[in-house]
N, C-alpha and C positions, 0 to 999 in steps of 0.2 A: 839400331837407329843411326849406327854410321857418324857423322859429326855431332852430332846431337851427345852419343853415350862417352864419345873420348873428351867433347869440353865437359862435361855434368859431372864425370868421372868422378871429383875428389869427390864428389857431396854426395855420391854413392854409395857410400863403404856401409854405411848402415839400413839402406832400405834398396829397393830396385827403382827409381823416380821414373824409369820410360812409361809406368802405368799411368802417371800425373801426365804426360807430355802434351794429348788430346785434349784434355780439360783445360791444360793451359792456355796454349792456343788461342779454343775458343772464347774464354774470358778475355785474353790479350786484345782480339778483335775487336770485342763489345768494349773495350774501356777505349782503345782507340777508337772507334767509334763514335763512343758519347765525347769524348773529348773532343774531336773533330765537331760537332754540332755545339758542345757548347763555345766553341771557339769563335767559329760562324757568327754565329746570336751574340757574339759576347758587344758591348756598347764599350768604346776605346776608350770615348770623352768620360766616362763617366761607368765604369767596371763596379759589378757586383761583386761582393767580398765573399757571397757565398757562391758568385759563378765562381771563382780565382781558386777558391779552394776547394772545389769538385774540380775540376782540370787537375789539379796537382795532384789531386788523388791518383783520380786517373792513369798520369805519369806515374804514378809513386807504384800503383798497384802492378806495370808493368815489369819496372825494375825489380821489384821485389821478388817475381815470379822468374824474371830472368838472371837474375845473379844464383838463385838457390838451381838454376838448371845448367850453371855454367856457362851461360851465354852473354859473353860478354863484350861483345858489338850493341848489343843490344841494350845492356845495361850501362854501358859507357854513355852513348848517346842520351836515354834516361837520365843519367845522371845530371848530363848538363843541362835537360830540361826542367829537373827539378830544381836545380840552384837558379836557373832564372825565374821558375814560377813562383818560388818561396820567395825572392824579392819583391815580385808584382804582388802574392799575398800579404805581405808585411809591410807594405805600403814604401816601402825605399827603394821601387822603380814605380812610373806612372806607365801603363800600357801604350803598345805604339802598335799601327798598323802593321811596321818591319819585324816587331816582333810577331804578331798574330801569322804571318807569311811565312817566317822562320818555323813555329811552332808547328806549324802545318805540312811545312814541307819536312819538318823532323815525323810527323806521322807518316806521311808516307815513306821515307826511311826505313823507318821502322814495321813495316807490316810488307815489307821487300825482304827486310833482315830478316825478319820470323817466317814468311813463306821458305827462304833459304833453308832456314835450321826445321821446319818443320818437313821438306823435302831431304831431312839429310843430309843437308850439308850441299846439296847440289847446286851448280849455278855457280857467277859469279855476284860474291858480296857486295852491292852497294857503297860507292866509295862517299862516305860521310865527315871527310874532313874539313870542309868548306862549312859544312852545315853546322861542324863544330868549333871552327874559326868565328864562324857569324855569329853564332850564340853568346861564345865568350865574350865576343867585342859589345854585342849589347848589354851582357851584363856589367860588364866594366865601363860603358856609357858611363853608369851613374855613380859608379865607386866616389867619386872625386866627390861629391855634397851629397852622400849618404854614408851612414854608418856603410863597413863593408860586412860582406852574408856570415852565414854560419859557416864554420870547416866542414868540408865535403863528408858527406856521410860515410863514404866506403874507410874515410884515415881513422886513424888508431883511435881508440877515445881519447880527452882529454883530461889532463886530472883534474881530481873530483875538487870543485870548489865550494865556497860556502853558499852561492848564490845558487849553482844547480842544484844542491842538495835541498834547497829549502823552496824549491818549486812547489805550489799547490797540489796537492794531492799525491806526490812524489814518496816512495815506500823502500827500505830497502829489505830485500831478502836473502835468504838462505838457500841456492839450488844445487838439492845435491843429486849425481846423475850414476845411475848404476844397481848394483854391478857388472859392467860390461865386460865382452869378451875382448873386446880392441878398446881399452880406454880412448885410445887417441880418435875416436868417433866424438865424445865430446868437445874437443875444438871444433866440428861442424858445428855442432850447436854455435860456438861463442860467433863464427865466421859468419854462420845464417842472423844472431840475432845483430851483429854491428850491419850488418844490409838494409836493417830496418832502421830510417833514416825518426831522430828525436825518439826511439823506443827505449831510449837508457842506457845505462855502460853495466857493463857484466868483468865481472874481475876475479882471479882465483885466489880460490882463501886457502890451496894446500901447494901454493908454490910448480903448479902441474904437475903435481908428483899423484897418480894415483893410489889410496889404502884400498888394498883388495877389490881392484878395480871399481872404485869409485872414487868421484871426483865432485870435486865444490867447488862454490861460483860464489859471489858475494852479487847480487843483480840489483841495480838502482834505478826503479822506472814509476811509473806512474798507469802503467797499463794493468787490467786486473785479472788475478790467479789464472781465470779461464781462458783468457785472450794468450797467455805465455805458457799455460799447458801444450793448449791447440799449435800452437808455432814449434815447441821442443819436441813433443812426441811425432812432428814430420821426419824424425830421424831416428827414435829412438824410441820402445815401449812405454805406453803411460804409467806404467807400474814401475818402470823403471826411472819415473820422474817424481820429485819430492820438495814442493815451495813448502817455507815456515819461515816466520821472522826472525830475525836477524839472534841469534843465540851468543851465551857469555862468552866472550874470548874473541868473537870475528866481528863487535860492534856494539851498535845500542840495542838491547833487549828492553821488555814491558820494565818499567819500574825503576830503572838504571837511569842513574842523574845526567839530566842533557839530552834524554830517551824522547822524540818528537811523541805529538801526543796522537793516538789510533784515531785514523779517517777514515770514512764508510770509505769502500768504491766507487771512483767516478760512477754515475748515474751513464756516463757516455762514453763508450771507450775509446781512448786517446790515441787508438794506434796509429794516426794519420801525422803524430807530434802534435794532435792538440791538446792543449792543457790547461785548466780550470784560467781564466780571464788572460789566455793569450790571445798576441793579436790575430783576427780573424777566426777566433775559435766558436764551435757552433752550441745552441742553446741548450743549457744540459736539461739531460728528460727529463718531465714530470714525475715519475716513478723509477723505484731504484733497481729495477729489474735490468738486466743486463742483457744488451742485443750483441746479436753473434756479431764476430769482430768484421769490418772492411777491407777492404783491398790488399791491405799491407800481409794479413795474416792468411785470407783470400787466395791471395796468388799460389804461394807456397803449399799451403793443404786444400787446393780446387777439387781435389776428387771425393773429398768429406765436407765440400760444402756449392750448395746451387746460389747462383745470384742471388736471390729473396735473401730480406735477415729473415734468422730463424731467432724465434723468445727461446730463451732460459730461465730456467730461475738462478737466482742469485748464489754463490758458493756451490753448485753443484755443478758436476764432470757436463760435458758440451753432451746435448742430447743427438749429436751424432748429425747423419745428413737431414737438410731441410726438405721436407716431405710433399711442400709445394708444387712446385717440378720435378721435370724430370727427363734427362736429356736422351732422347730414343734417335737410332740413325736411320737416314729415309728411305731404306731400301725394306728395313721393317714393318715401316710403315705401308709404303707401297705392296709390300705383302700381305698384309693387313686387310687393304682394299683390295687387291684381288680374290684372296679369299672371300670378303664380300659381296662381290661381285657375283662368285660364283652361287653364295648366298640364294643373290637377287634373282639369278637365272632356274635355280633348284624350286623356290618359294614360287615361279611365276607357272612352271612347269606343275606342280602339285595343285597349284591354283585351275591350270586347263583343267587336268583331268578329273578334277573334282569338280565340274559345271553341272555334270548329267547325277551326283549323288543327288540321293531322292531325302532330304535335309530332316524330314520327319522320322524317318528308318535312323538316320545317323546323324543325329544333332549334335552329339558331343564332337564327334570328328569335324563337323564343320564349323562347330566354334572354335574349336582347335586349329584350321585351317585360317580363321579370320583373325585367331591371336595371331597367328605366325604372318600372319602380313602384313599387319600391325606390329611387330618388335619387331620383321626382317627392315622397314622402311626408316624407323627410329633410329637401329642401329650403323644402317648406311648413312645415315645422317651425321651420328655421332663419329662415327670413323670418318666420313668425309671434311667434318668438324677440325679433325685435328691434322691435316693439312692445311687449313685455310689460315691465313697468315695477313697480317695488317698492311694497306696499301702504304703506309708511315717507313714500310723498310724499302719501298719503293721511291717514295717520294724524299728520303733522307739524303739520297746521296747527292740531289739537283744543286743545295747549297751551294757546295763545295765549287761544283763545274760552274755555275752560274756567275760566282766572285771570279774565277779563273777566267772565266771566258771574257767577263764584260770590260775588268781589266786586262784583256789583251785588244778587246774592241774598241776602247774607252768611251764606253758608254755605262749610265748608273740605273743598276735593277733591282729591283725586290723580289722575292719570291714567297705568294702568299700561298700555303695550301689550306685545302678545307675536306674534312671525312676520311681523317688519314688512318679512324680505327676502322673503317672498311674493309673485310675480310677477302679475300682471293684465292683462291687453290693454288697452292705453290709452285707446281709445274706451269701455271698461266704467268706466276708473275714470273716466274725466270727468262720463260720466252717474252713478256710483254715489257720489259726494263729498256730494250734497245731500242724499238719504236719510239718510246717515248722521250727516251735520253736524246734521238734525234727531232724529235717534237720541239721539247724544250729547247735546244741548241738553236733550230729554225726560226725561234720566234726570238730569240733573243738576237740572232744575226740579220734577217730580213724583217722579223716586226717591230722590235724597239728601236725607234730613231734615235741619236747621238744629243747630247744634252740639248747642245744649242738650238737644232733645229725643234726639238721638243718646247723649247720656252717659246722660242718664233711661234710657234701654233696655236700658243697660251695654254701648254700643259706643263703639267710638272716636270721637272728635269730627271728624276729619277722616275724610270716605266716599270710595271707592276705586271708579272706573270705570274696569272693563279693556276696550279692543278685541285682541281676538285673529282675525287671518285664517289658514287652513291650507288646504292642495289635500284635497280627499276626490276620488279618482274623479279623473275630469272638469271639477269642480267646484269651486270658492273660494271655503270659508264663511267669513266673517267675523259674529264676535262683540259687539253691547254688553251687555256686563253692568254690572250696580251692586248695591251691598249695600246699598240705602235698603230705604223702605218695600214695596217687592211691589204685586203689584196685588190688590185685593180681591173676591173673589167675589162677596157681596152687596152692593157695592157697585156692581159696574159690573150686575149685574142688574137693581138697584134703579132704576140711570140709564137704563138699555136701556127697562124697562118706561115710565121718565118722558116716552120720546120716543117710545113706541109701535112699541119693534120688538118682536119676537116672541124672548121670551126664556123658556121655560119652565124649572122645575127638575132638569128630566131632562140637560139641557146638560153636557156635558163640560168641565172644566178649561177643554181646551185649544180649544173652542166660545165659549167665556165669556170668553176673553182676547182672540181672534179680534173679540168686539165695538169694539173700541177703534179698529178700521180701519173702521167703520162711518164714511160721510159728517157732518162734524158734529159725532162724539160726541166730549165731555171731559169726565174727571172731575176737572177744576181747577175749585175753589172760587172765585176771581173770575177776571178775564178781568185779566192783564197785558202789558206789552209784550215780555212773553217767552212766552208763549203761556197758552192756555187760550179758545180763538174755537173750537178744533174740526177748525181747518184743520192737517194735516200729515200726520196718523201714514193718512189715505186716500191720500193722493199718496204717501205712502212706500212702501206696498206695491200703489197702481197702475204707479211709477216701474217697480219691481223687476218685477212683473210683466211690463212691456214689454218688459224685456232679457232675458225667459225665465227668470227667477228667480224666490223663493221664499220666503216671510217667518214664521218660526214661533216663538211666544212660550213662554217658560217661567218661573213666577214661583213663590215661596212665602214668600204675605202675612208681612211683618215681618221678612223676610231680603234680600229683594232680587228681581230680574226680570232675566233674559238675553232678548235679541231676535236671532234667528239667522236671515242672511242667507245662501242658496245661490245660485249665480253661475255659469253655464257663462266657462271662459278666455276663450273668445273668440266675437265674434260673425260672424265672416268664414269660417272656415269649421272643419266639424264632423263628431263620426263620427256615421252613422247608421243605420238597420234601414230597409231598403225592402219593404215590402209591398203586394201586388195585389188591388186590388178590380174587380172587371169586368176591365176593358180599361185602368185607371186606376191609378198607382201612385200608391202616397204613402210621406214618410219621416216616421220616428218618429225623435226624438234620443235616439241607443243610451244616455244619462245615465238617460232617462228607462224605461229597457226594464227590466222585472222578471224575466219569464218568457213561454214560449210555451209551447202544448200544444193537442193534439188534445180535444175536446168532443162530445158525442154531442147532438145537437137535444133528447134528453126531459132533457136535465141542465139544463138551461135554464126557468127558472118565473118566472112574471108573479105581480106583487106589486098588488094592485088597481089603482091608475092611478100607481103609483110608477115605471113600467117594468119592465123586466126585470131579473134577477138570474143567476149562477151560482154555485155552489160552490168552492171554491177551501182544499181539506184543510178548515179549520173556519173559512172566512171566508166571507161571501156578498158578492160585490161587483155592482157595476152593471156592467151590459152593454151596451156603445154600439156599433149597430151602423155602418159606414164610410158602407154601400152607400145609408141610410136620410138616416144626418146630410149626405152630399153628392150625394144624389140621381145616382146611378151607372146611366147605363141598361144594363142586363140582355140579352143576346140572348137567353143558354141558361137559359129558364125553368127550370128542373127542378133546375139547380146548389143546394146547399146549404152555405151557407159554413159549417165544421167548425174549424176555426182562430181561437185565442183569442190574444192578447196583452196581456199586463197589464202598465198604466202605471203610473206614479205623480207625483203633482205634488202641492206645497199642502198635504200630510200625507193625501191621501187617493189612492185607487188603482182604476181600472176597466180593465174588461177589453176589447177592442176586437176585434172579431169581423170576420174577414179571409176572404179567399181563398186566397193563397197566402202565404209568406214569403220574398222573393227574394233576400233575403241584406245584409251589410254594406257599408260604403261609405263613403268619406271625399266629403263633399258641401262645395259652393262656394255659401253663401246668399246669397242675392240678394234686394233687399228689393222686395216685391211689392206695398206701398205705396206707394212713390214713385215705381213703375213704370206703375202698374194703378192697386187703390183697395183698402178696408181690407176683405179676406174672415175673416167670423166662421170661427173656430176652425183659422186659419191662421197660422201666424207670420212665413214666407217661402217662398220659391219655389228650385230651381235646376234647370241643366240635364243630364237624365241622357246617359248615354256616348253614346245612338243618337240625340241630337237634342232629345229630348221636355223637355217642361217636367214638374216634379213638386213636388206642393204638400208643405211642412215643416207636419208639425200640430202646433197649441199645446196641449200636452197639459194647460197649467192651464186652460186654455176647456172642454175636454173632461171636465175634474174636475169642473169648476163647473157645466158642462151638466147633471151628473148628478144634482148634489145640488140644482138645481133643482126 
């Protein structure tokens, strides 16, 4: 692991930690993460004691994880973000905007410094001494009319006084560690447990001299047997680990005069430095059963424990990993669905050829045939299931940019979302994050006006942008709305006509708003470093286009503009309508399917050189013929294709003149571009039951064919 194994090095000698490195990581993420969101949310005027003290966690659970791996960029910064968060917990700093800015720009910091060391050291470090200038000065702000903090966790303990020993629930113990082959691996132990910031002081009772390579600890904490097993045996065998109270000669034992008197164990374990009616400490549990330890204990042994607490029972050894999750890499998975897929293609193929069985002669086989297509569908579901992933890690990250941006604007926004447990297949949301990141940026830079002109209008000073995603169908629309200015009619006509597109008066609404995805076009008044070049809002709705979606605007000048994004679940596979042209089949995405119906040849009329048209009750739509757009050769001249189907994509809708209708189908896509090469008005390919290849049509190619 290259930089990673020479800083981790000392804390090495007892175990190999590079297996821990992955797990860490990712937990690192997730706590930077939640602490970034609850940062966001946090109220300055008026700070939650139990927001104050999840952030600290947070903090704390990094460092924890990064000083036991040597990394100590990492844990320095940590450090200073824990001595100022333990102030704003203990109420002797009041929170300030400069700090929340501070704190924030220290996570980003920090998840720079851990890409580093998780790349090996590659790259240049992040130079973080301003960040650590700025920290200290706000913590010293308040030194002058407040008590000053606690001593830094990483310095020496301090001697033991009479006041920290008679802390609530406070215990002293017996740890004795061995027999080992390198004693001197128990100073890891003492080095890992002084990292954990308020977990106790640990002292040696045999002067560091080991007997027969064992070594004793006198440990004064308030954290319980289990919680400090789980933390020592990260370095050494649990069998080679041994708590017991304090015995004759190294202290106070049961019975011995001045012997405090025996307390159950916290109900909650304190590993965070809380402790029975400190300040800001959380409510101890109802029951005395003990939840697997937090962050602090967390960090360090992450590969014997998943996010979730895991129950224990009380005095007995940790029941090992939590069984809840479980963290799978996605190429696994991805294999997973292929496999499936290939499933779905095997089940569909046994399905043909099983049409012409005579079901009387062989009913067990055909019941057999209808279970399997019944559990082959359940189980593509359930596999497709565990890709799909909540729109919430999509919409989490808008906060952050949103405060950035609008204090570079200076203009005041909210950001409301709604359906953030909304599920998506994770290959959509990866590609569909940048679209929307420039969504959101657009409406905060062209749609929210600036305070003042907002109160002029008599609206509130602070503008509101909501994302909303919900399932329609098939389908996962997700929403940006904003209450700014709208888009204006003769305005973007006025700019259409200044660049020479084709913008007459007769244009619809929803035509006129359609221009703003023209190549190029902006109606931002100078060019900034936050946009107005022209570049975006075309890649936004080419992006969405790509992955078979769909982009349609809705505004009304002086109120606001919704941009509404449609999204098939997923792109692996899909239901569909199989239809025969010639000898040729193709699939329509049943999303995309309106209606079918029989058509008479004279119902059918040519529009001068617009193409053709047909009826449809009081609509006249375009009529694309299959046989024509993909050159289908014909044997039986004389055939007349009778058979309509009408699409829809894009806000608009044609009719698609067929031969047969061969019915529906859960289909396996396959992408016919990385395969092959890019065929117009195709999206992908898969394989039907008997073998054959059959192309998937892009019904928005098809729309657009039309109104060409």
């Amino acid at each position: 692991m290259g930089d990673m194994s020479k800083e981790g090095g000392h804390l090495a000698a007892g175990i190999d930690l590079s297996q821990f490195f992955q797990v860490f990581f990712e937990e690192a993420g997730e706590n930077l993460e939640n602490m970034e969101q609850m940062l966001l949310a946090l109220d300055v005027g008026n700070a939650d004691d139990e927001a104050l003290n999840a952030i600290f966690r947070c903090a704390h659970s990094v460092k924890g994880g990064a000083a036991t791996f040597g990394f100590s960029d990492v844990a320095e910064l940590t450090h200073e973000m824990e001595t100022l968060l333990d102030k704003l917990r203990r109420h002797e700093l009041q929170p300030t905007a400069e700090m929340v800015d501070a704190l924030l720009a220290s996570g980003d910091a920090l998840r720079a410094q851990l890409a580093r060391h998780q790349a090996g050291g590659a790259g240049q470090s992040p130079d973080t001494s301003g960040l650590l200038v700025t920290i200290r000065t706000l913590v010293e702000g308040g030194s002058a009319v407040v008590a000053p903090a606690a001593a830094p966790a990483a310095a020496a303990p301090a001697p033991a006084t009479p006041a920290a020993v008679s802390k609530p629930g406070t215990r002293e113990l017996e740890l004795t560690v061995g027999p080992l082959d390198d004693p001197a691996v128990a100073e890891n132990l003492v080095d890992l447990f002084k990292e954990i910031t308020d977990l106790g002081r640990i002292e040696p009772l045999d002067a560091g001299q080991s007997v027969d390579g064992v070594r004793r600890f006198k440990v004064t904490t308030a954290s319980s047997d289990n919680d400090l097993l789980d933390l020592f045996t990260f370095h050494v065998a649990r069998e080679q680990v041994r708590l017991a109270p304090m015995g004759p000669g190294y202290g106070f034992h049961e019975g011995a005069p001045g012997a405090p008197k025996a307390e159950p164990a916290p109900a909650k374990d304190p590993g965070y430095g809380f402790f029975d009616d400190a300040p800001g400490a959380p409510q101890a549990a109802a029951t005395p059963s003990a939840t697997a330890p937090a962050a602090p204990v967390a960090a360090p042994v992450a590969a014997a424990r998943a996010p979730a607490p895991a129950k224990v029972d009380a005095g007995k050894p940790s029941a090992g990993p939590d069984q809840s999750t479980l963290r799978v890499s996605v190429e696994k998975v991805d294999q997973l669905i292929n496999l499936v897929g290939e499933l779905v293609i095997t089940q569909a193929m046994l399905a043909q050829n099983s049409k012409d069985i005579d079901t009387a002669l062989h009913q067990q086989l055909t019941a057999g045939l209808a279970d399997l297509e019944r559990n082959t569908r359940d189980l593509q579901e359930a596999v497709m299931s565990i890709r799909m992933i909540p729109m919430s890690l999509v919409f989490n990250r808008f906060p952050r940019m949103l405060r950035d941006l609008a204090g570079k604007l200076g203009k005041k926004v909210e950001l409301v979302t709604q359906g953030e447990a909304t599920e998506l297949d994770k290959g959509l949301v990866e590609k569909i994050t940048d679209p929307l990141t420039h969504l959101v940026r657009n409406s905060c830079d062209h749609g929210i006006e600036l305070p003042e002109e907002r109160v002029a209008k008599g609206k509130p000073a602070h503008g509101t942008i909501t994302l909303v995603a919900s399932h329609q169908g098939g389908s996962i629309v997700i929403e940006v709305r904003d209450d700014g200015k709208g888009l204006s009619r003769a305005k973007l006509l006025a700019k259409a006509r200044e660049r020479g597109l084709d913008a007459p008066d007769s244009l619809t609404d929803q035509e006129v708003y359609g221009l703003i995805f023209a190549p190029g076009f902006s109606t931002a008044e100078a060019v900034t470093d936050v946009s107005g070049r022209g570049v975006g809002m075309d890649v936004v709705k080419k992006n969405i286009t790509a992955l078979g979606g769909t982009v349609e605007i809705d505004s009304a000048e002086g109120y606001g503009m919704t941009v509404r994004v449609r999204l098939p679940l997923t792109l692996a596979i899909m239901d569909g309508m199989s239809v025969g042209v010639g000898d040729e089949v193709y699939i329509l995405p049943l999303g995309s399917v309106v209606e079918s119906f029989q058509v008479q040849a004279d119902t059918i009329r040519t529009i001068g050189n617009r193409g053709r048209v047909v009826q449809v009750r009081d609509e006249y739509m375009p009529v694309i013929d299959l046989e024509r757009v993909f050159d289908v050769p014909r044997f039986d001249f004389e055939h007349v294709s009778n058979i309509m189907v009408v699409v829809e994509a894009e806000g608009g809708r044609v009719a698609l003149l067929v031969d047969e209708l061969l019915g529906q189908q859960q289909v396996v896509v396959k992408n016919l571009e990385a395969n092959y090469r890019k065929v117009d008005d195709v999206s992908g390919a898969t394989i039907m039951g008997d073998g054959r290849v059959a192309l998937i049509l892009d019904i928005g190619s098809l729309v657009r064919r039309s109104r060409g």
